[in-house]
C-alpha positions in Angstrom: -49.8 18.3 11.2 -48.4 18.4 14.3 -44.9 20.1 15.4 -43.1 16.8 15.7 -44.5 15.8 12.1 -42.4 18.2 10.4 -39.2 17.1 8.9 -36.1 19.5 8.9 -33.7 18.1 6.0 -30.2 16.8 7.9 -27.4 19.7 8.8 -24.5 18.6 7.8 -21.9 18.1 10.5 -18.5 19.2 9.9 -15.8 15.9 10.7 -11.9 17.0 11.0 -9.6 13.9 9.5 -6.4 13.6 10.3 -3.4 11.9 8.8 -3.1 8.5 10.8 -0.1 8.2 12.8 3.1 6.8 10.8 4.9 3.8 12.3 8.3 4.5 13.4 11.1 2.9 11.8 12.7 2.3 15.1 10.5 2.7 17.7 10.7 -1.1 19.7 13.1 -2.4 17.5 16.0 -2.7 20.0 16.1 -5.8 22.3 18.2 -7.1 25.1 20.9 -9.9 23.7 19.3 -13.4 23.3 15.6 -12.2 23.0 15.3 -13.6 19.7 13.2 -16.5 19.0 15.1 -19.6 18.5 13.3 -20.1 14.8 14.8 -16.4 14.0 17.5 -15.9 11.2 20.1 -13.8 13.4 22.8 -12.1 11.6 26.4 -9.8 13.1 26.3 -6.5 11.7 29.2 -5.5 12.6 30.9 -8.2 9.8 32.4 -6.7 6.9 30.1 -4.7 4.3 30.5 -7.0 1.3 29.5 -9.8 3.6 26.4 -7.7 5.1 25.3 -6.7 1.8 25.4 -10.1 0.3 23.2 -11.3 3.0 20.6 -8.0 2.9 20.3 -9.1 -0.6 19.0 -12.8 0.4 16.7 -12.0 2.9 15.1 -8.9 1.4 13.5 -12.1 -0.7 13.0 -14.3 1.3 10.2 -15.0 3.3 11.0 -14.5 6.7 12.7 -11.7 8.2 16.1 -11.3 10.6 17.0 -10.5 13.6 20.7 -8.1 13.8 23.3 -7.8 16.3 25.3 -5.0 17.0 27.4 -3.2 19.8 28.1 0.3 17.7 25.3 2.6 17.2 26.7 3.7 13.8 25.5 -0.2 12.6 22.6 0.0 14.1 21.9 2.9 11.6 23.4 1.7 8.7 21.3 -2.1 9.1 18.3 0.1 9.0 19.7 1.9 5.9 20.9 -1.8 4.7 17.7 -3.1 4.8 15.7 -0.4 2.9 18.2 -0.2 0.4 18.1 -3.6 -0.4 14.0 -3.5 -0.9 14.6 -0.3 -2.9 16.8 -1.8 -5.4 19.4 0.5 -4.0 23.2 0.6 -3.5 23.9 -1.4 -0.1 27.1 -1.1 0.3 26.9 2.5 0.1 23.5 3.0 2.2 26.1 1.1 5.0 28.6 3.0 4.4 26.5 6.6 4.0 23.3 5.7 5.4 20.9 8.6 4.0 19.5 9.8 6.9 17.0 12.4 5.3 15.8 9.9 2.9 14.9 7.5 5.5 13.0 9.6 7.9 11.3 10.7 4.6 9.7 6.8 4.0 6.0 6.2 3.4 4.3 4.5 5.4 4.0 1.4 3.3 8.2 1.0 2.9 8.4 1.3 6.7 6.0 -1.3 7.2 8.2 -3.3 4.4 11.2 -2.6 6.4 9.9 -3.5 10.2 8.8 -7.1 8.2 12.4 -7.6 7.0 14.2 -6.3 9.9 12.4 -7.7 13.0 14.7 -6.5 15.5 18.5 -5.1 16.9 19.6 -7.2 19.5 22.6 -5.7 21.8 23.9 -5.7 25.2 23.6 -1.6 25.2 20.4 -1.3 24.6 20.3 2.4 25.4 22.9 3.2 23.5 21.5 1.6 20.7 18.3 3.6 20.9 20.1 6.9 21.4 21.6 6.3 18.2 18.7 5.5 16.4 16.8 8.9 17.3 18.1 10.6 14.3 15.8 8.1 12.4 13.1 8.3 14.6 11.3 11.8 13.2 
């Protein structure tokens, strides 16, 4: 036998995993006014709460998502909290009111993902402010 006939079992080689990188629930969700598609469901946040809720309930079933519009950051953060309220099976009017800011930077994967389907977009002429006031989601 010759020395390149011998057969040394396998070493095992050590891999390091890590946990994939989460999708943010607000990274590239703001737009500039008007970039919605023409086929998009586009909906004024800043109407009153009863009327926001009402419609986060539709289109939480439905089978398309929506596009919002806001000026105020404080809506932007409360659609956000609208929206995963109403495919939680939560209270909406209060996540609008309240929105639970530790519970949504605390969302799985899977419920962002849920979420970004839903809510396709914030559309506003102040786009930076709009971002700026989404950070606190943005962990």
């Amino acid at each position: 036998m010759t020395h390149d006939d011998h057969v040394t079992p396998a070493e095992p080689v050590l891999v390091t995993l890590s946990t994939p990188a989460r999708r943010s629930l607000v990274a590239g969700l703001v737009r500039p006014l008007g970039s919605a598609p023409d086929t998009a469901e586009v909906v004024d946040v800043d109407i009153p709460d009863a009327e926001l809720a009402a419609f986060l309930v539709r289109i939480a079933h439905a089978d398309h998502g929506f596009v919002a519009r806001t000026a105020d950051g404080h809506r932007a953060v409360a659609i956000v909290a609208g929206t995963v309220a109403a495919l939680c099976g939560e209270d909406i009017p209060t996540a609008l009111a309240n929105p639970d800011v530790e519970f949504l930077t605390a969302l799985k994967p899977p419920a962002i993902e849920a979420t970004r389907t839903v809510l396709l977009a914030i559309e506003t002429g102040d786009e930076q402010a709009i971002m700026d006031a989404l950070l606190v989601l943005d962990s």
